[in-house]
C-alpha positions in Angstrom: 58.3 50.5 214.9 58.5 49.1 218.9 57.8 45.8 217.8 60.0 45.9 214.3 62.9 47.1 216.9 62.7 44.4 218.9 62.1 41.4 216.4 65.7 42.6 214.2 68.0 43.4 217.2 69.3 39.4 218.1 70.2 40.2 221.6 67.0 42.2 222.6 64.8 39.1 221.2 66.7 36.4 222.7 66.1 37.9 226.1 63.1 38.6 225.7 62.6 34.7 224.5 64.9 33.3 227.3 62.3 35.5 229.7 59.1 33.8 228.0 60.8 30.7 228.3 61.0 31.2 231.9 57.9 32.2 233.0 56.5 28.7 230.6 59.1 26.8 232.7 61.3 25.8 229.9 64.8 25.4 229.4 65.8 28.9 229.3 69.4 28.1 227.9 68.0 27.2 224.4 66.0 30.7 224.3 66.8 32.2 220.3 65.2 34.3 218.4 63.7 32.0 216.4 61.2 31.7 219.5 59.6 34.8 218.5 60.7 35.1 215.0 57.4 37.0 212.9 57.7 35.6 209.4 57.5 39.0 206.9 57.0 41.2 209.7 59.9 43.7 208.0 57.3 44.1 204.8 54.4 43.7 207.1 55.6 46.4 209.2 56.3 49.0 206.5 52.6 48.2 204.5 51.3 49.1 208.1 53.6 52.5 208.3 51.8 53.4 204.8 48.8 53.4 205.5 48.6 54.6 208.9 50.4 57.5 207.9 48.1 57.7 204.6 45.2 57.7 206.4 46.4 60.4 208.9 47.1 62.8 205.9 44.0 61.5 204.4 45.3 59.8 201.2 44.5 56.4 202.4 41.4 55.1 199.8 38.5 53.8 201.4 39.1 50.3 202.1 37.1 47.3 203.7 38.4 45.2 207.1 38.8 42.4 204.3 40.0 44.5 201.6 42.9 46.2 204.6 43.7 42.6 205.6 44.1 40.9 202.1 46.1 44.3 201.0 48.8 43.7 204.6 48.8 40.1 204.1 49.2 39.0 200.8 50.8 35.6 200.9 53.1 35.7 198.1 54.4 39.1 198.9 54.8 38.7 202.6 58.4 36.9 203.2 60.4 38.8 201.0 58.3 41.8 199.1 57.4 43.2 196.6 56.5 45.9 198.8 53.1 47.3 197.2 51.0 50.2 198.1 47.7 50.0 199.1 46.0 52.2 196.5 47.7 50.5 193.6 46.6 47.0 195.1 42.7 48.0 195.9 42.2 48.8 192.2 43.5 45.3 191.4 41.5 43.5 194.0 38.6 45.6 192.6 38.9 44.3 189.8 39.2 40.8 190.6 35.3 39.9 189.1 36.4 40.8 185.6 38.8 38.4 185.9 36.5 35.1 187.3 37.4 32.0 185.3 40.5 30.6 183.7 42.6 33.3 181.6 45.3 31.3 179.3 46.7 34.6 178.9 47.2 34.9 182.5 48.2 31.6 183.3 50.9 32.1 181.3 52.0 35.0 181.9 52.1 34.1 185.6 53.8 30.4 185.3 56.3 31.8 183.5 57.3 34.3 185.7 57.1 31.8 188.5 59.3 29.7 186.3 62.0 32.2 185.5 62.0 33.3 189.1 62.4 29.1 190.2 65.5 29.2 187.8 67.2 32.0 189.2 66.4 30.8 192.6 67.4 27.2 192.6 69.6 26.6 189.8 71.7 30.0 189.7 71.3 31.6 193.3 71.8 28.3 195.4 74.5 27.0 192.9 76.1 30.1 193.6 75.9 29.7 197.4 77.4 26.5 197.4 81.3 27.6 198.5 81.3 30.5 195.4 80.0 34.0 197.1 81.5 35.1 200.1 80.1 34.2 203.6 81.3 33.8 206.9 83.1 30.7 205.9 84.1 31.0 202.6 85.9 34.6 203.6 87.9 32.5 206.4 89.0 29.8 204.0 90.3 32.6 201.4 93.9 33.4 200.9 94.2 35.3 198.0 93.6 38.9 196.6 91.9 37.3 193.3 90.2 34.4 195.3 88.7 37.1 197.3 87.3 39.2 194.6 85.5 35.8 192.9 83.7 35.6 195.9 82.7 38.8 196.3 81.4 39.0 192.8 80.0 35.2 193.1 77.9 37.0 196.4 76.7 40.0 194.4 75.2 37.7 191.5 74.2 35.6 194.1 72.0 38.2 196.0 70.6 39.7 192.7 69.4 35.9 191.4 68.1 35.4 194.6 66.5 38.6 195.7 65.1 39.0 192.1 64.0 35.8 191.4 62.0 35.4 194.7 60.4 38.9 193.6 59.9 37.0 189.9 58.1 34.5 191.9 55.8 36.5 194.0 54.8 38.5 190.8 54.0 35.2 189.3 52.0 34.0 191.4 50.1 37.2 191.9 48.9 37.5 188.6 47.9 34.0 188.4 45.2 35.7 191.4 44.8 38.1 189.7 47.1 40.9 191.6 49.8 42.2 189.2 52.3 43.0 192.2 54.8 46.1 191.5 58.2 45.5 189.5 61.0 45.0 192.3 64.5 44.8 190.1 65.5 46.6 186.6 69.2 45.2 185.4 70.5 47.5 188.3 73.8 46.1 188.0 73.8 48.0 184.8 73.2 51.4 186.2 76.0 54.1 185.6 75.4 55.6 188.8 74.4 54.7 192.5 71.2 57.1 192.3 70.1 55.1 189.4 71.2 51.9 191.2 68.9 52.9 194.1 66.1 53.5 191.2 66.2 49.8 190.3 67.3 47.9 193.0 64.7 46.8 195.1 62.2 49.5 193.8 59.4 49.0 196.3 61.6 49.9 199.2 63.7 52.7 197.6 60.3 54.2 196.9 58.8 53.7 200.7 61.6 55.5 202.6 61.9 57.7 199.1 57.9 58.6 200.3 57.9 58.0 204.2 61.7 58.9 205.4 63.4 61.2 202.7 60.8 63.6 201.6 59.1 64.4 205.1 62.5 64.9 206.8 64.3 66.7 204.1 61.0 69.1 204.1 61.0 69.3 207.9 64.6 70.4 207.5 64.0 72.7 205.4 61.0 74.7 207.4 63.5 75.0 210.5 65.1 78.4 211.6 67.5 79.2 211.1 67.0 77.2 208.0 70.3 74.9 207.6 72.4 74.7 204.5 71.0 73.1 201.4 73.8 70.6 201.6 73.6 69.5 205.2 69.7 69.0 204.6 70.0 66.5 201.4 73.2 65.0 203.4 71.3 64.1 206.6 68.2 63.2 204.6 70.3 60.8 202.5 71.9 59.6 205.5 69.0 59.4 207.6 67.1 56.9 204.6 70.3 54.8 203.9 70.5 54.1 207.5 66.9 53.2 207.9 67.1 50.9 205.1 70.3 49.3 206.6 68.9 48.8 209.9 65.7 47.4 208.1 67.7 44.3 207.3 68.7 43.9 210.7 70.0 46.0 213.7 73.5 45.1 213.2 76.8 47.0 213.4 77.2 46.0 209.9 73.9 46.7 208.8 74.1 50.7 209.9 77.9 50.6 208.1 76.8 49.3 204.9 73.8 52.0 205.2 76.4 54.7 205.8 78.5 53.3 203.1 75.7 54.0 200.5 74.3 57.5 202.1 77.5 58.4 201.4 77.3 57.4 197.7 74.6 58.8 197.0 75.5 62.6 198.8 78.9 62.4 196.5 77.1 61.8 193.4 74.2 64.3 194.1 76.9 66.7 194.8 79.4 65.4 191.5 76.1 65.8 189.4 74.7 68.7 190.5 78.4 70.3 189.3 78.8 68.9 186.1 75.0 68.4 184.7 76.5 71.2 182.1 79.5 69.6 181.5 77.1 66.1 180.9 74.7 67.9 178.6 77.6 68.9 176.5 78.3 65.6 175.8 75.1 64.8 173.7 76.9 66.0 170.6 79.8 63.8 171.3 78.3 60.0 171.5 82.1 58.7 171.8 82.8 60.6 174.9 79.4 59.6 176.2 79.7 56.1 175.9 82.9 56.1 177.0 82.1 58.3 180.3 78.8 55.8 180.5 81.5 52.5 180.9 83.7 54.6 183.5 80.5 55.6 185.6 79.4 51.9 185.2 82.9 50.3 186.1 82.9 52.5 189.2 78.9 52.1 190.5 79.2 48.3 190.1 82.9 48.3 192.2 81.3 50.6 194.8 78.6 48.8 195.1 80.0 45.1 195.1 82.6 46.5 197.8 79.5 47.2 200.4 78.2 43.7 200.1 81.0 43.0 202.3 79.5 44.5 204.7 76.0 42.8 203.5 77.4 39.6 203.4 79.4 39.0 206.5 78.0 39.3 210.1 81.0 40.8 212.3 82.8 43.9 211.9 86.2 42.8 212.4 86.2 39.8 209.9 84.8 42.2 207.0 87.9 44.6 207.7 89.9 41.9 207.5 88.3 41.0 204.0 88.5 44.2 202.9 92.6 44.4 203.7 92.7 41.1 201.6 90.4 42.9 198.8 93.5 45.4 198.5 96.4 42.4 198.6 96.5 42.7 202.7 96.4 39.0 203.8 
């Protein structure tokens, strides 16, 4: 967690690197983090997390030096996930024998995956970053409400086609080795609310601080006395994993806001649900009504989430205010 600390946090690293520089006697002035930069170390990091915390509770499955190495390091899996768990990847590399030879079934399977993933990628991703999703420069060179919201939508299509299809690719290639790699996306943009969002939105993650931040500290809440409110335990543990998975991407200002942003989601709809499951239930006999709530909850989950991209997207605080005034007409 030392190490992860000091790899995402830009300042820290670059001195750090301008230090290294100096005692090698090179030009300390070009010191970046780039110097020390760990490729995949963010996925690298949390595989190691799981299983040294598996292993101290004792549900870590036997595994080999070479079975633990190939399970942490698995090439197409490192850069960008999906993040899988070690019990789930040991049966498959088990199992690796029965599949010796070439499998038609499986070469297909896995080229077209690789295929679909290339397309989203390279044709629609990287289209899409070319001056149509909001970035540093493209938020500067806006100056209109309706410009503004193209380019925040272009950025949220944009991440999805890339994140997914990059996760389409890593599959792919897995199962052409044999590893069937865990399912990372599921249409979240479709989701009618931001729990479900989080259930199909990069689903390996959601699941690791689901497993490794939310459940332990929401039990250890929960065991103290006096024993706090049932509310402030799911709000800090809600809080607690959004901010972890903010500050995963990078220990930013806008990172921790844009983890806030969605704790906070995620406590209002716990607390919206849990006082109108009845009211929901009632509305199986009325499939009108459902649909029609279904859209509203849609329409509102896709704007909320969309709206915290800006945060995502843009690297300093004061420009993403500033895009959000001009979201709302405020140039």
């Amino acid at each position: 967690v030392g190490l992860f600390i000091i790899i995402k946090t830009e300042p820290l690293i670059t001195e750090i690197a301008a230090w290294w520089r100096e005692q090698t006697g090179r030009n300390t002035s070009l010191a970046s983090p780039a110097d020390l930069a760990w490729l995949g170390y963010s996925y690298v990091a949390f595989r190691l997390i799981h299983t040294l915390r598996d292993r101290q509770t004792g549900k870590l499955p036997a595994l080999s030096l070479q079975q633990y190495v190939t399970y942490v390091m698995f090439f197409p899996a490192i850069t960008a996930g999906p993040i899988d768990r070690a019990e789930r990847f040991l049966k498959d590399l088990q199992a690796l024998p029965e599949k010796a030879g070439l499998d038609p079934v499986r070469i297909n399977e896995g080229l077209t995956r690789i295929g679909i993933g290339i397309f989203k990628k390279f044709v629609i991703a990287d289209t899409l970053a070319q001056g149509a999703s909001l970035d540093a420069a493209t938020a500067s060179q806006a100056d209109s409400t309706i410009g503004l919201w193209l380019l925040l939508y272009g950025y949220a299509l944009r991440l999805f086609f890339d994140f997914s299809g990059y996760s389409d690719i890593a599959i792919g290639i897995g199962i052409l080795f044999g590893i069937k790699l865990p399912e990372n996306f599921d249409r979240p943009y479709l989701k009618t609310n931001i729990t479900t969002f989080w259930q199909s939105w990069h689903i390996t993650l959601s699941n690791w601080v689901r497993f490794y931040v939310f459940t332990p500290l929401s039990r250890f809440l929960l065991t103290r006395k006096p024993k706090p409110s049932p509310i402030l335990v799911v709000l800090s543990s809600q809080m607690a994993t959004m901010i972890v998975i903010g500050l995963w991407h990078g220990v930013t200002l806008n990172f921790l806001i844009w983890g806030l942003w969605h704790g906070a989601g995620l406590f209002i709809h716990k607390q919206w649900s849990d006082r109108t499951r009845k009211w929901y239930r009632s509305l199986k006999d009325k499939p009108g009504q459902k649909r029609a709530w279904s859209v509203v909850g849609w329409f509102i989950t896709f704007q909320f989430v969309v709206l915290g991209w800006v945060w995502f997207a843009l690297p300093e605080f004061e420009q993403s205010i500033t895009v959000f005034r001009g979201l709302f007409g405020q140039f």
